[in-house]
C-alpha positions in Angstrom: -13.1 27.7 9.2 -11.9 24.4 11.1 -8.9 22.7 11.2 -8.0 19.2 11.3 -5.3 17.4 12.4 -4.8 14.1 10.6 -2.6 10.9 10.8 -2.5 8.1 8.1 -1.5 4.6 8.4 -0.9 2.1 6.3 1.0 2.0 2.9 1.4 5.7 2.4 5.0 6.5 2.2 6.5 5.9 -1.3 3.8 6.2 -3.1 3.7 9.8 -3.9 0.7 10.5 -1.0 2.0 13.9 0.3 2.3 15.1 -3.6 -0.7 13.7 -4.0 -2.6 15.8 -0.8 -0.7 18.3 -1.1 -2.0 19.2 -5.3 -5.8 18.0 -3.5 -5.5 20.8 -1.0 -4.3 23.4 -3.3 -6.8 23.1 -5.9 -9.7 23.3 -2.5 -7.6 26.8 -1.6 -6.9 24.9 1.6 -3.8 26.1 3.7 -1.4 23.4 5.8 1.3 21.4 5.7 1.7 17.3 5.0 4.7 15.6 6.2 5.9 11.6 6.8 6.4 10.2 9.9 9.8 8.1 11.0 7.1 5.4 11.8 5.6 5.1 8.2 2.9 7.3 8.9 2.1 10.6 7.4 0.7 13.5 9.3 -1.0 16.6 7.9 -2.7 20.0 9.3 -4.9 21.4 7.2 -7.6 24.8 7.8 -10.0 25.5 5.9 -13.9 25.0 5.8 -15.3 21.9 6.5 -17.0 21.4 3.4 -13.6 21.4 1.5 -11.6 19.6 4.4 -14.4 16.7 3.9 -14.1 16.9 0.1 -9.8 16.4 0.7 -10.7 13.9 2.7 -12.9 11.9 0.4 -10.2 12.7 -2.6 -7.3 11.1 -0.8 -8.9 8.0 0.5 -10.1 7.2 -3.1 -7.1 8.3 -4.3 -5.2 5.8 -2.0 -8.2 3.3 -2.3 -6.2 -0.2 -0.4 -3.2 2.0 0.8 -4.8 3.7 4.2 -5.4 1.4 6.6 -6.3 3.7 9.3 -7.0 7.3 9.5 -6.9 9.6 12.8 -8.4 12.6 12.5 -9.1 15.5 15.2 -10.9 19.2 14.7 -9.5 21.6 16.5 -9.6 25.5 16.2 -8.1 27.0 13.0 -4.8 29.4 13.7 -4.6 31.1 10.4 -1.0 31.3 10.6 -0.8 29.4 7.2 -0.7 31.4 4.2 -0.8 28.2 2.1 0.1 24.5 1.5 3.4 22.8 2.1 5.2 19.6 2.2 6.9 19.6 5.3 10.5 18.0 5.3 
């Protein structure tokens, strides 16, 4: 289990991206939250294992193929505090 901390740039508010993760990481069992960012950005904590985390990943940015201009990521260690997967407000 891992957990990942990302930030996206780029187009991604208004254009249905935390929906979008946020169906992606439920259908991987994956447990977080998405939320946007008073900058544009959206920023999402996700746990789960690697594998699945990569396969998100890979889902979103073809997903949102000329949308994402830059992605952040960082690993840090899972909590298991979440039980499953929100849109934060």
């Amino acid at each position: 289990m891992v957990q990942w901390h990302i930030l996206y740039s780029g187009r991604v508010q208004g254009v249905g991206f935390r929906y979008t993760f946020a169906r992606k990481a439920k259908a991987l069992e994956l447990a977080g939250w998405v939320k946007n960012l008073p900058d544009g950005r959206v920023e999402a904590v996700v746990e789960g294992s690697a594998t699945d985390l990569k396969i998100l990943m890979s889902d979103v940015a073809e997903h949102f193929d000329g949308h994402i201009h830059h992605i952040d990521k960082t690993e840090r260690k899972p909590t298991g505090r979440f039980t499953g997967f929100n849109i934060a407000f």
